[in-house]
Each structure stands twice: as structure tokens, then as C-alpha cells.
PLY file of the C-alpha trace (Angstrom):
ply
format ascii 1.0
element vertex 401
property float x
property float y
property float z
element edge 400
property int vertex1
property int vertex2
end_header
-15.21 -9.08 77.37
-11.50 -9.69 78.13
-8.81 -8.07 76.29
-7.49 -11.09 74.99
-11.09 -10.96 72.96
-10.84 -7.33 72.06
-7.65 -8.25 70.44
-8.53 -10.96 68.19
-11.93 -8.77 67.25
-9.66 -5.83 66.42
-7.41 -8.30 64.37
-10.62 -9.61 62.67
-11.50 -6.10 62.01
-7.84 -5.35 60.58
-7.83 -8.19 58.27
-11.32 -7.26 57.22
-10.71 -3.87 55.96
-7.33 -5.15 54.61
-9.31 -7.20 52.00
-11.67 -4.50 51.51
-8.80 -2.13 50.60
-7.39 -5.11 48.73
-10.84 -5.45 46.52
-11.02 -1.56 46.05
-7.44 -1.32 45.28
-8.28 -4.71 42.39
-11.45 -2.22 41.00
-9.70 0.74 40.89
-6.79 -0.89 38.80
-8.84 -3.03 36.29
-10.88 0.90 36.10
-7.77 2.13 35.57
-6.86 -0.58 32.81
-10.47 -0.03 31.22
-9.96 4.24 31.31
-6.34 3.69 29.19
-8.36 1.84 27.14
-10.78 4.11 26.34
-8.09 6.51 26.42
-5.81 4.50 23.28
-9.15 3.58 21.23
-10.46 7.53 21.04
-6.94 8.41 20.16
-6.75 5.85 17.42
-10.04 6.73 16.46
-9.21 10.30 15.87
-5.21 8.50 14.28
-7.83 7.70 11.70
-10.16 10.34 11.04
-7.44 12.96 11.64
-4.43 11.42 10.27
-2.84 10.14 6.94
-5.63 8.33 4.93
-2.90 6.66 2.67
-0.61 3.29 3.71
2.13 4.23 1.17
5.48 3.94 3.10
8.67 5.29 2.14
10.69 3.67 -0.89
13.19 1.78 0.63
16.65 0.46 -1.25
15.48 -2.47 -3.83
12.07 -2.04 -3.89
10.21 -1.66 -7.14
7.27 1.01 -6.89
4.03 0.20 -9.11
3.77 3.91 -10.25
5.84 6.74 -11.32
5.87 9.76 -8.68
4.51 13.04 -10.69
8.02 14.29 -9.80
9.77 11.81 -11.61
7.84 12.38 -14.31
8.49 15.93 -14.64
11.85 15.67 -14.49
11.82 13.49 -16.89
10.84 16.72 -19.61
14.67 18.46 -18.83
18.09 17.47 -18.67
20.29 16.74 -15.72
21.09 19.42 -13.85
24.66 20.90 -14.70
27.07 21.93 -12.44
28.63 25.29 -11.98
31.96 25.94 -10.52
33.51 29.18 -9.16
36.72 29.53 -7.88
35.93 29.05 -4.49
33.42 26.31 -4.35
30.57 23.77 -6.72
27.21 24.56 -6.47
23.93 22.99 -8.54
22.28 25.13 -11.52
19.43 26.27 -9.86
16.63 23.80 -10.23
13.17 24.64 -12.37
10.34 25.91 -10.87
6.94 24.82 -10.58
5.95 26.55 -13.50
8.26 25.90 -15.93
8.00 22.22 -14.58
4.33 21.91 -15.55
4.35 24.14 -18.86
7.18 21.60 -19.93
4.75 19.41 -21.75
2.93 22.25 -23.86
3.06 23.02 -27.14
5.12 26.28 -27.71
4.45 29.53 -29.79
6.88 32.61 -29.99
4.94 35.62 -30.17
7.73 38.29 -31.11
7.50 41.95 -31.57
9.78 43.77 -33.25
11.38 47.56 -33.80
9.82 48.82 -37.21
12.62 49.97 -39.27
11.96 54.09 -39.52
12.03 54.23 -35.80
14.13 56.52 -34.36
15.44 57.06 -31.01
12.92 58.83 -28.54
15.33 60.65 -26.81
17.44 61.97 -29.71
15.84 61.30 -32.91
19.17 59.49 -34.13
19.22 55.36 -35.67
18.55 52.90 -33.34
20.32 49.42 -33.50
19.31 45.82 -32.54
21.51 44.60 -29.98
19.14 41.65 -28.53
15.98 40.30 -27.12
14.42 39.13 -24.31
11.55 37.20 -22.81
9.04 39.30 -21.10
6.70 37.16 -20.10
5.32 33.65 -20.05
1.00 32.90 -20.73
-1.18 30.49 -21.25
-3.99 30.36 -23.87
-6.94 28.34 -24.21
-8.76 27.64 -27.74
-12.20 26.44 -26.94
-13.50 23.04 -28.21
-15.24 23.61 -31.80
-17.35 21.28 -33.55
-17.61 20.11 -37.17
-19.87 18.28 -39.41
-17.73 15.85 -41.72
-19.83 14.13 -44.95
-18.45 11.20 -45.90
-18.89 11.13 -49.39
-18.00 7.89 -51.27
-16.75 7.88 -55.34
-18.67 5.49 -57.46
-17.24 3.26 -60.74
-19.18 1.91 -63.45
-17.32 -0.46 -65.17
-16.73 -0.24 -68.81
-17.41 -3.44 -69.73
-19.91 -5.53 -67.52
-23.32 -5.40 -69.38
-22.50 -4.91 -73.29
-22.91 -7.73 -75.48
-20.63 -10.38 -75.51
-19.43 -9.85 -71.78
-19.39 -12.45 -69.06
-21.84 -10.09 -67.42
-24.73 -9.16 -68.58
-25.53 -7.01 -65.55
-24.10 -3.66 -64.91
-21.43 -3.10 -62.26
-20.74 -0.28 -59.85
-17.94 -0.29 -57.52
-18.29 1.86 -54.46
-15.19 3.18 -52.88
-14.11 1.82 -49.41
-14.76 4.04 -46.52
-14.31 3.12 -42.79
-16.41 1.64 -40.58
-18.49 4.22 -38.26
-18.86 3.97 -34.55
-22.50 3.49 -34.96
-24.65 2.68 -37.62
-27.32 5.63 -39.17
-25.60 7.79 -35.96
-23.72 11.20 -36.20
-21.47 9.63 -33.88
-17.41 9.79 -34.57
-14.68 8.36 -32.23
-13.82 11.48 -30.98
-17.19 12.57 -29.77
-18.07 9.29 -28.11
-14.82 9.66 -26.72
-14.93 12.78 -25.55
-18.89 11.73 -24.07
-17.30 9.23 -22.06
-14.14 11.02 -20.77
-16.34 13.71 -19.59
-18.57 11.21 -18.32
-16.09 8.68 -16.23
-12.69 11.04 -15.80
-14.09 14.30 -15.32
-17.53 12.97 -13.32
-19.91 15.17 -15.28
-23.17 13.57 -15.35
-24.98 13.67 -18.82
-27.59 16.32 -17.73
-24.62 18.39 -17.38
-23.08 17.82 -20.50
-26.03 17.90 -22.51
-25.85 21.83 -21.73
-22.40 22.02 -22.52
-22.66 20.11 -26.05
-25.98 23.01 -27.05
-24.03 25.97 -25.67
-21.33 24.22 -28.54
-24.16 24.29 -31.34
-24.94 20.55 -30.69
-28.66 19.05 -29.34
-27.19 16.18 -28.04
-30.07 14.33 -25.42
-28.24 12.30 -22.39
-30.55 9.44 -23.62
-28.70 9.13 -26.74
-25.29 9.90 -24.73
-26.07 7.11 -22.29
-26.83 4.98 -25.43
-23.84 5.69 -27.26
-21.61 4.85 -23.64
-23.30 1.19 -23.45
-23.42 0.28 -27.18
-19.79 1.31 -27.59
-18.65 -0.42 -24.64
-20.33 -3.65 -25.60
-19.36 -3.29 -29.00
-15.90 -1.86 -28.83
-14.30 -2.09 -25.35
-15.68 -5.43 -24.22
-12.53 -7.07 -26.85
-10.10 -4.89 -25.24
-11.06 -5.69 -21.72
-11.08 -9.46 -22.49
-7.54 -8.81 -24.28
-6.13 -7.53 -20.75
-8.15 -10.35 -18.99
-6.38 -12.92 -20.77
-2.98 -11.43 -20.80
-3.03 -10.62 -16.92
-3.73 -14.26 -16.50
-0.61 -15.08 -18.48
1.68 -13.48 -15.70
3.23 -14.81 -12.83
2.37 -12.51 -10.26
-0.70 -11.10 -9.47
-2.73 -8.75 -7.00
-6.36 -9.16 -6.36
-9.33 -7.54 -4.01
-12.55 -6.53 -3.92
-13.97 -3.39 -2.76
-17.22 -2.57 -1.70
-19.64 -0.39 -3.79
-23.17 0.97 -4.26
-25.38 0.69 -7.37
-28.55 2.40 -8.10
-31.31 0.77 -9.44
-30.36 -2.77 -9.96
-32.66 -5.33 -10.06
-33.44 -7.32 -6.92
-31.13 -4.94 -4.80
-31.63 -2.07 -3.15
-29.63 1.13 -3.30
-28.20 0.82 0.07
-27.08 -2.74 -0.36
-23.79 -3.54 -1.11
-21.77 -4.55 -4.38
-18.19 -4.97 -5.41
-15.38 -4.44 -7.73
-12.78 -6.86 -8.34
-9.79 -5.78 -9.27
-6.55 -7.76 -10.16
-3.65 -5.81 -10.94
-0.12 -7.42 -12.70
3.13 -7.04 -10.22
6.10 -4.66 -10.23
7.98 -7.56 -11.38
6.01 -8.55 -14.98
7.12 -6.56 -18.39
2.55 -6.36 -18.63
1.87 -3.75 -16.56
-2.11 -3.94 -16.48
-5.41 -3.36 -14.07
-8.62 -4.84 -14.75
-11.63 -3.55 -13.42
-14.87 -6.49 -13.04
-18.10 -5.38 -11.42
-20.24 -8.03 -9.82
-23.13 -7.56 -7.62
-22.08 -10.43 -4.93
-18.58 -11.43 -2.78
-18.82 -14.64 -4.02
-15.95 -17.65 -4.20
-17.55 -17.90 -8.07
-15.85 -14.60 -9.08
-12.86 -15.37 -7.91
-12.99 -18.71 -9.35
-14.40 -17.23 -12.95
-11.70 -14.55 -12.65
-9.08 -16.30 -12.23
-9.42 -19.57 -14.17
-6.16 -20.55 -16.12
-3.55 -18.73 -13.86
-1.03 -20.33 -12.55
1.01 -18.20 -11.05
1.48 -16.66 -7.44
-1.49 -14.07 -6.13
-1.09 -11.58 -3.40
-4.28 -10.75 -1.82
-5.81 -10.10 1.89
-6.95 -12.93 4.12
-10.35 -13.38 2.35
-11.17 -17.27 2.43
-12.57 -17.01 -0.81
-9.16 -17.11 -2.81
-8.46 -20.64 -0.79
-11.38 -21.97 -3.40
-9.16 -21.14 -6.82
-7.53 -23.99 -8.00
-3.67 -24.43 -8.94
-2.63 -21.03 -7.89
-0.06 -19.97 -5.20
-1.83 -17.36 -2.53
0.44 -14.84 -0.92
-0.87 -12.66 1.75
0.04 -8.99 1.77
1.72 -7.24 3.94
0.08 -3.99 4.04
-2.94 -5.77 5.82
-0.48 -7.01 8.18
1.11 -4.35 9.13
-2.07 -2.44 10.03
-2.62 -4.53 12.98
0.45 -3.87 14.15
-0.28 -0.06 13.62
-3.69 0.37 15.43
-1.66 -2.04 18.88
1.40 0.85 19.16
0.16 3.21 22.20
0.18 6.65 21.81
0.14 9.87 23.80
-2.25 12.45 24.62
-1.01 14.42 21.50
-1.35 11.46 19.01
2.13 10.64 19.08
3.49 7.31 19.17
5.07 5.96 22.36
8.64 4.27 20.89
9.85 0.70 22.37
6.41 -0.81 22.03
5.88 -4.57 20.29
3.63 -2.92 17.50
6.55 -0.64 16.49
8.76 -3.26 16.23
6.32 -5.16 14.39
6.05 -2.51 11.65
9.57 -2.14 11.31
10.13 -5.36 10.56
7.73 -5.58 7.89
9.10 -2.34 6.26
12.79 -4.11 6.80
14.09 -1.81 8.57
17.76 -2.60 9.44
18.28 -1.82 12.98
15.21 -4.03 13.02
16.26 -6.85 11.53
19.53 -7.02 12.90
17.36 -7.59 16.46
15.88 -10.68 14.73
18.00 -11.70 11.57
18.38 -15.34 13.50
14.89 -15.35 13.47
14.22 -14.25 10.38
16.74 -16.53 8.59
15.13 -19.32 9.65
11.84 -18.49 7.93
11.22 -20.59 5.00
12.00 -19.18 1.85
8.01 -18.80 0.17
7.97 -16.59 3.42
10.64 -14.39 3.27
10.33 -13.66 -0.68
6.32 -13.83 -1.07
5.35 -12.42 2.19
3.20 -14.99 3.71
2.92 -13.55 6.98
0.94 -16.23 8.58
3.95 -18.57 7.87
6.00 -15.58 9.28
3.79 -14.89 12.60
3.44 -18.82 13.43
0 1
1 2
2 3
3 4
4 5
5 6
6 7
7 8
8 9
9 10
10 11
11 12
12 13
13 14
14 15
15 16
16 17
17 18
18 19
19 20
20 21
21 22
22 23
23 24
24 25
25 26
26 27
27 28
28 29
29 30
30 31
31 32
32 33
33 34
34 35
35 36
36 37
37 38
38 39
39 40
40 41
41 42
42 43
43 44
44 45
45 46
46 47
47 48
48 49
49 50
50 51
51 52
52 53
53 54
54 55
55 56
56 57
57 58
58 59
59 60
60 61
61 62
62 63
63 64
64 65
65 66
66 67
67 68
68 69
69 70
70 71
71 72
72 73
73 74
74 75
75 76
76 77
77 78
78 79
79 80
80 81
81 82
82 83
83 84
84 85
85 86
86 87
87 88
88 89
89 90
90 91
91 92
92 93
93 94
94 95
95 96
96 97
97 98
98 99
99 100
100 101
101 102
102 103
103 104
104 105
105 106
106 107
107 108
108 109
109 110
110 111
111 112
112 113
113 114
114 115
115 116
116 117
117 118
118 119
119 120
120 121
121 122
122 123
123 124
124 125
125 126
126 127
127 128
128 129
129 130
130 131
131 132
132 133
133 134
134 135
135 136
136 137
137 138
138 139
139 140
140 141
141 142
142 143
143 144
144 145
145 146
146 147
147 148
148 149
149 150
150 151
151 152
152 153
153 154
154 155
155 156
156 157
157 158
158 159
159 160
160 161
161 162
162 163
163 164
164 165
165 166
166 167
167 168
168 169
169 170
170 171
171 172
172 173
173 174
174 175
175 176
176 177
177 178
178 179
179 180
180 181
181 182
182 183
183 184
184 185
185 186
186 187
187 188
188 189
189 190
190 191
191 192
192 193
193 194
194 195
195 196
196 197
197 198
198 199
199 200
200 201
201 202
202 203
203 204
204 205
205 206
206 207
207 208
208 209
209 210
210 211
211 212
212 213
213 214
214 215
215 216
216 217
217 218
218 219
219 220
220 221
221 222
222 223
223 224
224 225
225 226
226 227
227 228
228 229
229 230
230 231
231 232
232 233
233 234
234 235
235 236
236 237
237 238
238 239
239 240
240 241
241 242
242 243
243 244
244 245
245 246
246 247
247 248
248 249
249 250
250 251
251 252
252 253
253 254
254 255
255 256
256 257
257 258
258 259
259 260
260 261
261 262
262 263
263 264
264 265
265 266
266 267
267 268
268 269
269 270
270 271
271 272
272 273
273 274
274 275
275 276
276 277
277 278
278 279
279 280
280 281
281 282
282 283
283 284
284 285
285 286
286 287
287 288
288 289
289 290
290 291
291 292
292 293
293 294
294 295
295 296
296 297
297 298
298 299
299 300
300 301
301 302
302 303
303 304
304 305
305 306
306 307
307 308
308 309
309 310
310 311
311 312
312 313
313 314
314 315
315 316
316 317
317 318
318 319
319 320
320 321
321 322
322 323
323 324
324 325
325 326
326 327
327 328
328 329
329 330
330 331
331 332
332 333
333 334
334 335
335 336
336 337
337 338
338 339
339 340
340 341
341 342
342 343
343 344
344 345
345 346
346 347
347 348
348 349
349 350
350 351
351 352
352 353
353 354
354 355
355 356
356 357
357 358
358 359
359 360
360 361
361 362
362 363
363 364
364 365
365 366
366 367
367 368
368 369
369 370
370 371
371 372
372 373
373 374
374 375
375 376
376 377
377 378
378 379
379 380
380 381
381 382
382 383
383 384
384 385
385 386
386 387
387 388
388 389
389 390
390 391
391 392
392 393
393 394
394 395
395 396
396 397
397 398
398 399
399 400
């Protein structure tokens, strides 16, 4: 072999493991790629299980809230704080305390003792002399529930008249007294104690097997047959107008929030236990003077419900991208921004502590949904050009087109 051939071989042999090194150097990054995958979907994963399970954000300048923080509300009970000054500086009362904060709304009872009048000093033996008082200490009592019976006893008239001769009528006639109408007919049941059944029952999750020990331990043989009675007869009979009052004044407003969640019923016919059901729930806006939920089981997802639920509004609805709400006729569908903004959440990297890496798209993303101003400064062009069901209903498909 001449050199001249041992050359090009060696050349050949160069450019050979060049593209071998090329291919490995391809797998290795695309492995790469596929590890910092893996990497940014099990920290996201634990984002999730580990981190804030709620997708309230921050009240921002403007923006009505649908619910009144618990701190609002207790400072509601006292009056605005007063300010002190000193000759050197101003300085805030000091504010309530957590205590006095929740024992605000409780009735109040002075329990006062006092210096008899024949008592004498214990030091001397001399007069003593009232010069004040003071508040030791603050408690709490409890007075257990107690139960009654109540008769209702009704007065009787006969009248004077009906039945003597020469009266228009011959008969006698008695005239009962009006009483009110009871929960239940030929039942021992009152409002309050079906009330208290089913606030036990649906606030307080107690099942009735439960609470049929607590009413005997009261004096009361109360079966959770006849509780579970009592819940479906008075619902039917007495909450079913009230619900169907809300329904139709929720579909009077103008705005409105809808969605169905998924839940699981025992024992309903043709289902099984593990299948799935759902809750519908509309909800009036920040913006209407009704401020209403309405709660409507149903054991399918179907366009029907939404169709059923929503027949006679007119107004605008906010819900998530669920085709079925493209079915309902003469309504205007917004779609929310909470659903959109997740998407941008789970796309912002983070680090190996869980932290999010700033500058990324998905940041910027969320920040412009939550209107941040450095934000939308960046893209105010932009973002004035968006047509104006966009900007003020928050249609983000119009927005991300």
C-alpha cells in the first residue's frame, strides 16, 4: 500500500469517527433534553402535592373580591383605631388581640364581686373605702343544648246563636282557634329540631348514627330512619321553593359563573359507587347587587344540564373551556382566567429547591394575566389592540390568538 492510500484510509477513518462523535454527541443532548425533563415534571409534581393547594392571588387595586376576608370581618366588630400622640412622636393604639377579636361577637355578662360592707381592713382593723375596680379575668361558658316538649293547645268557641230556633243555622258552630302550620304532619318535629338535624348533618358532617346517640344522651329516642326522613320530606317540601327562588333570580343577572365538579354517590341506581357524578354550580358575579350560589346535582356531564340550567339567561357566563356551554343558546361565554393562567404556571422552570427560575415566558404570562404593571407596560401596544369583549370579559382565546 502506498502512502498516498494510507492517507486517504486514515482520512476515511477521521471522518468516520467524526460522525460517530457527532451521533453520540446528538444522543447525549436529546438525553440531556429528556433528563431536564424529567427533572421539571417531578419538581412540578411535588409544586403540587407540596405546595399551595389554593389559586387565590393577591387583591390587586380595582378588583372586587367575591368574599369578605375573616379579618375584615372582625374588624368590622370595633372602631377605628385612634391615634395617640406624645410629644416626641404618633404612634397607633395598640391593635386587639386575637382574643378579644373573636369574643367580639358574644353575648356579654358581668359577673362582679363586691366588698361586704362590715369588712374591715386585714391589716389594721380600721374602714375600708371603694376606690375602683378592675377586670381580672376574661372566660368562656358553655350552656348545653336542652330539650322541651311544647303542646299546642288550641281554644275552642261555640257560638251563641247558630242552632236555636229561628237562626239561619240550625246546626251548631265551633270555631277553633288558628295555630301554625307544623313542619310535619302527626310528627314531634319543630323547625328548630329539623334544623338543628340537618345542620349537624350537612355543616358539621355528623352522620345520623352519630347523632342518634347524641339526641338519647339529650333525653330524646330519635332513630336516623326518621332523621333521614325528616331531611328529604323537608327538603322537598320546604327548601325545593327556596332553591327554585335563587334559580330564577340568578338567571335574572347579567353575569354569571358556572362549573361542574366531579363527585361520588353511593348507591344510585344504575351506577356504581366508583363511577363518577357532578355538581353544577353557578354562582352570581362581584358585579350584581344578588349575591347567590346554587348548588344542582346530576348524575351525568351532559350539554342537557347546562342547557336546563341555564334556560332564560341572557347575560354573559364565565366558565372553563368545556364545549358543553357552546350548546346554550343566546348567552355570551367568557372564559376564565384562572384556567388560563395555570398553564402558564405548570411551563415556568424551576430549580432544584422548587423555586422559580425568573425571565421565563410562563412568568411573564402570569403576570400579565394578574396585570401586573411592569408587565403590561412590556406589552400595553399589544394589549391595546385587543378587542374590547377581550380585555373587559377575559376571553383569553381572543387574547392568545
Amino acid at each position: 500500500m502506498t502512502g498516498q492510500e494510507e492517507l486517504l484510509m486514515l482520512r476515511a477513518l477521521v471522518e468516520k469517527q467524526k460522525e460517530e462523535l457527532a451521533a453520540k454527541d446528538e444522543i447525549i443532548a436529546k438525553q440531556n433534553i429528556r433528563i431536564q425533563n424529567m427533572v421539571q415534571a417531578l419538581l412540578q409534581a411535588r409544586k403540587k402535592l407540596f405546595g399551595p393547594s389554593t389559586e387565590t392571588s393577591k387583591k390587586l387595586d380595582g378588583q372586587l373580591s367575591l368574599f369578605e376576608s375573616t379579618e375584615a370581618l372582625a374588624k368590622e366588630l370595633f372602631s377605628e383605631q385612634q391615634k395617640i400622640t406624645v410629644p416626641s412622636h404618633t404612634r397607633k393604639a395598640r391593635q386587639p388581640g386575637v382574643r378579644q377579636e373573636m369574643l367580639a361577637g358574644l353575648p356579654k355578662e358581668i359577673e362582679e364581686y363586691i366588698i361586704p360592707d362590715d369588712e374591715v381592713c386585714s391589716k389594721c382593723g380600721e374602714d375600708l373605702m371603694i376606690i375602683g375596680k378592675r377586670i381580672v379575668r376574661t372566660e368562656v361558658t358553655y350552656e348545653p343544648a336542652k330539650l322541651k316538649v311544647k303542646q299546642i293547645v288550641q281554644q275552642i268557641a261555640k257560638c251563641t246563636q247558630c242552632g236555636k230556633e229561628g237562626s239561619e243555622n240550625p246546626k251548631d258552630h265551633f270555631q277553633k282557634a288558628a295555630i301554625p302550620v307544623p313542619v310535619l304532619s302527626h310528627s314531634i318535629a319543630t323547625p328548630s329540631l329539623v334544623a338543628q338535624v340537618m345542620y349537624q348533618k350537612f355543616a358539621m358532617g355528623m352522620p345520623f348514627a352519630r347523632q342518634e346517640k347524641d339526641w338519647y344522651r339529650l333525653g330524646l329516642i330519635l332513630s336516623r330512619s326518621n332523621m333521614a326522613n325528616w331531611t328529604n320530606r323537608c327538603s322537598e317540601e320546604w327548601l325545593t321553593p327556596v332553591y327554585e327562588r335563587i334559580h330564577a333570580e340568578l338567571l335574572s343577572c347579567e353575569v354569571l359563573h358556572m362549573d361542574e365538579t366531579r363527585i361520588q354517590c353511593n348507591r344510585e341506581d344504575g351506577k356504581k359507587a366508583s363511577s363518577d357524578s357532578y355538581m353544577w354550580v353557578i354562582r352570581s358575579g362581584a358585579c350584581e347587587h344578588i349575591q347567590a350560589v346554587l348548588f344542582h346535582y346530576s348524575p351525568s356531564r351532559k350539554r342537557e344540564i347546562a342547557r336546563q340550567l341555564l334556560s332564560g339567561f341572557r347575560g354573559y357566563l364565565t366558565t372553563d373551556a368545556y364545549s358543553a356551554y357552546e350548546k346554550v343558546e343566546n348567552i355570551r361565554r367568557n372564559l376564565c382566567w384562572s384556567h388560563c393562567r395555570r398553564y402558564y404556571i405548570d411551563s415556568i422552570p424551576l430549580t432544584s429547591n422548587g423555586k422559580e427560575i425568573p425571565g421565563s415566558k410562563g412568568a411573564e404570562g402570569r403576570a400579565f394575566i394578574l396585570h401586573q404593571p411592569e408587565v403590561l407596560e412590556k406589552y400595553l401596544p399589544w394589549s391595546q389592540e385587543l378587542p374590547e369583549v377581550c380585555r373587559l370579559n377575559h376571553n383569553y382565546k381572543k387574547c392568545l390568538k
